[in-house]
C-alpha positions as CSV (number, residue, x, y, z in Angstrom):
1,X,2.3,14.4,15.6
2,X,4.0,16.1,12.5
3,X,4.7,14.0,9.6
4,X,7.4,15.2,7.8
5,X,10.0,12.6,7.1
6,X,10.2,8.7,6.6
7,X,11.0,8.2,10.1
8,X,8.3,10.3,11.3
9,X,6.0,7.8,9.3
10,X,7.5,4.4,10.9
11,X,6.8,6.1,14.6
12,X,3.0,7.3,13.5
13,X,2.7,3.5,12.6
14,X,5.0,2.3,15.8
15,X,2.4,3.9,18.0
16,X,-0.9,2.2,16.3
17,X,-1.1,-0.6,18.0
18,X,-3.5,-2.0,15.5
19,X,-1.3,-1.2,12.6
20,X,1.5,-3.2,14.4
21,X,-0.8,-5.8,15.0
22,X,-1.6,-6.2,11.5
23,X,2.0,-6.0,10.7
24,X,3.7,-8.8,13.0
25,X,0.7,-11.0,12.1
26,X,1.4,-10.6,8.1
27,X,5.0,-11.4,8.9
28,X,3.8,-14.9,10.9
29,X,3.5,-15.7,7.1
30,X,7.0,-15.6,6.3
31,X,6.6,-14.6,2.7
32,X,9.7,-13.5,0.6
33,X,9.6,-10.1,-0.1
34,X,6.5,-9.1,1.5
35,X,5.1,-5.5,2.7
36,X,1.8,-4.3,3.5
37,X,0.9,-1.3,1.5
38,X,-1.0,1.2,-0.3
39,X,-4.4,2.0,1.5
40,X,-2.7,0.5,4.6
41,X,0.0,3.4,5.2
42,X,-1.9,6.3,3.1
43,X,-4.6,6.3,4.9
44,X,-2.7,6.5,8.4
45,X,-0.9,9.7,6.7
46,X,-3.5,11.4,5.8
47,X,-5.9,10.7,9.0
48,X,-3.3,12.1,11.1
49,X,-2.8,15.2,8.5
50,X,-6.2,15.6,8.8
51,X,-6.2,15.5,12.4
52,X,-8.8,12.4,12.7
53,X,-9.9,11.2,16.1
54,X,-10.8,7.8,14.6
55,X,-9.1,5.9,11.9
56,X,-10.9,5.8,8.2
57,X,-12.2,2.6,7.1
58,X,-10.2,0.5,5.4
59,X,-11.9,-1.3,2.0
60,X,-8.7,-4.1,2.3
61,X,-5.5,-4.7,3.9
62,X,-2.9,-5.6,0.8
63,X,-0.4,-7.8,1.4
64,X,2.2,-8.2,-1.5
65,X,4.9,-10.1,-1.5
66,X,7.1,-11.7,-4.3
67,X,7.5,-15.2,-5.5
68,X,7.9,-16.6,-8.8
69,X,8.5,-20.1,-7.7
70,X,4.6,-20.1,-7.2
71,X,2.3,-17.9,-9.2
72,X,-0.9,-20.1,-8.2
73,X,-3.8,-17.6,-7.8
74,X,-4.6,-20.2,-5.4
75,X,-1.6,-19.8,-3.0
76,X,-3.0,-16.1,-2.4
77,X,-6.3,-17.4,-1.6
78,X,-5.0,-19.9,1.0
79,X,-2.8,-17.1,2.2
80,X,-5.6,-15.0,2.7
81,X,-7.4,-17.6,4.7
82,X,-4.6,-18.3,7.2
83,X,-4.4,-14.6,7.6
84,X,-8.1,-14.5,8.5
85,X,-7.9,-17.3,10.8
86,X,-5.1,-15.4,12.9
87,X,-6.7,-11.9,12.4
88,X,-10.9,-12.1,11.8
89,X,-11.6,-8.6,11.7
90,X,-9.6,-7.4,8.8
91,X,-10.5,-7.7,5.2
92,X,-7.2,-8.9,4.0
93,X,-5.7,-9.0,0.7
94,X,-2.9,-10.7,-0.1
95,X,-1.5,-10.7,-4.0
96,X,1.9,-11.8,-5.3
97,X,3.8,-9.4,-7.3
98,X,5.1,-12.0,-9.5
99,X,2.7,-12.4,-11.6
100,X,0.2,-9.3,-11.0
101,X,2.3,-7.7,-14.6
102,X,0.3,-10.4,-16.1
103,X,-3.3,-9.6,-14.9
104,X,-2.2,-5.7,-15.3
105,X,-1.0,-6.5,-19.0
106,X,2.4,-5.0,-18.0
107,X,6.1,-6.0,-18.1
108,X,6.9,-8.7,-15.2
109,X,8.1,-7.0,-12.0
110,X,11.1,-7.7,-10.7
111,X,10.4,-7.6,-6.9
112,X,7.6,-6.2,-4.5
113,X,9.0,-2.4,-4.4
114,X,9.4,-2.7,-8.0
115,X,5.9,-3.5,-8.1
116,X,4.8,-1.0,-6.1
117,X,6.8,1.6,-8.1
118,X,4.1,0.8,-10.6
119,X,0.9,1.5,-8.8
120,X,-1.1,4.2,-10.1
121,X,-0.4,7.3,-7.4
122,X,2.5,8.3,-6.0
123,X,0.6,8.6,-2.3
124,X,-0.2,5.0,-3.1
125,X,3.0,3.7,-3.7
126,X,4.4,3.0,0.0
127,X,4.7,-0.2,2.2
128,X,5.3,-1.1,5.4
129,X,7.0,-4.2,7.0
130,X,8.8,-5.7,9.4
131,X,12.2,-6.8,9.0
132,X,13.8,-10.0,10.2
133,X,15.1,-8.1,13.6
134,X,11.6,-7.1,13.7
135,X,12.2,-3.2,12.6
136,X,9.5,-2.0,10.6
137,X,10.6,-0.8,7.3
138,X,9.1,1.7,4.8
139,X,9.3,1.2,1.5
140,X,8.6,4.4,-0.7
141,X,9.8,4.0,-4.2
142,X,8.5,7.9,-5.6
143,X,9.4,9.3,-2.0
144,X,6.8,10.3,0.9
145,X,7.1,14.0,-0.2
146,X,3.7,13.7,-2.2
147,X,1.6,11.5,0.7
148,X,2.5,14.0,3.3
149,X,2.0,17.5,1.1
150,X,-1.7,15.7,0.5
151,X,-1.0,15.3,-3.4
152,X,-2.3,12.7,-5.4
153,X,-0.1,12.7,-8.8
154,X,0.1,10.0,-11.1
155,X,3.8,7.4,-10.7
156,X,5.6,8.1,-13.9
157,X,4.8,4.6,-15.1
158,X,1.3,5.5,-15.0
159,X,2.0,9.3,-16.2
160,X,3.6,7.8,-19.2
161,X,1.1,5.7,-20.8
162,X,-2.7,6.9,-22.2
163,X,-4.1,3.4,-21.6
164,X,-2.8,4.0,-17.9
165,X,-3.6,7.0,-17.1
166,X,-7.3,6.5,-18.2
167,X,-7.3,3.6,-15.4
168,X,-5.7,6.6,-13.1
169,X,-8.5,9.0,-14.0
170,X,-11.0,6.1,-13.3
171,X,-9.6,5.9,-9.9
172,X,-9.5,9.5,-8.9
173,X,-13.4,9.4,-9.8
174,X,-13.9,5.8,-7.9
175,X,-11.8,6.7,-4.6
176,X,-13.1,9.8,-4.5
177,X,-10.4,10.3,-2.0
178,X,-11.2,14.6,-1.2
179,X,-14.6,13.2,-0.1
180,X,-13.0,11.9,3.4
181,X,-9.5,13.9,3.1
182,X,-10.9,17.2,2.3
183,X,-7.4,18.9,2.2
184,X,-6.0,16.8,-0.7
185,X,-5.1,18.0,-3.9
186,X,-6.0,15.8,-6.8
187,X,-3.6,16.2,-10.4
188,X,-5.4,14.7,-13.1
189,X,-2.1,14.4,-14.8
């Protein structure tokens, strides 16, 4: 299948029946502005780029979602547990948004794709949901133009700040993303 547009991305997902899975269970928790993201869609965009048979491992499954009635750390956790009791197999992560700025040392956020804007790579900063009527959604606050040209490039919020982009830099070495997507091309800045 060709990815070239934000719709072409919502049908790749539509026809994973894992991915949709994953989705409609995330949404059993009926969190206020919630989205899977990051690794979640990426990683489907580049493994069909890449012509993959098989999908790549996942490290996580990030669940976001934005509440600042209730910043417990605690909440996540008990979160993350019903989500494994409904889906075993995945190594779920669920984080809100509404008070991440504080472990990140950042401004506060003021929603989930707002949050997301912030992450450290553009290819990163997507998210996936579905919507009340059950429609999946993408959420792509830097566009989908540098995910499906296989660019990794720094969000502006990162590109913008030393302290940041060291952290960036750190990833690109951690990830080590060309390793499994050998057609990517990396931007140190």
């Amino acid at each position: 299948m060709s990815v070239k547009t934000e719709e072409d991305i919502i049908e790749l997902i539509q026809a994973d029946e894992w991915m949709m899975e994953i989705i409609h269970t995330a949404g059993k928790l009926h969190l206020p502005d919630w989205w899977i993201c990051a690794g979640f869609v990426r990683s489907k965009i580049w493994d069909s780029l890449h012509h993959f048979e098989k999908r790549t491992k996942l490290s996580d499954v990030d669940v976001i979602y934005f509440d600042r009635e209730n910043i417990d750390e605690n909440t996540e956790k008990q979160l993350e547990s019903e989500l494994k009791r409904m889906f075993p197999d995945v190594p779920w992560s669920v984080k809100n948004e509404a008070r991440m700025h504080l472990i990140n040392g950042l401004p506060p956020y003021s929603s989930a794709v707002d949050a997301m804007a912030k992450f450290p790579e553009t290819a990163t900063a997507l998210g996936i949901k579905a919507d009340e009527k059950q429609n999946i959604v993408l959420a792509a606050p830097h566009g989908i133009k540098d995910v499906i040209n296989l660019e990794v490039k720094p969000t502006p919020f990162f590109a913008a700040n030393n302290r940041l982009m060291a952290i960036y830099q750190s990833r690109l070495r951690y990830k080590n993303w060309q390793a499994v997507w050998g057609k990517l091309k990396v931007y140190n800045r």
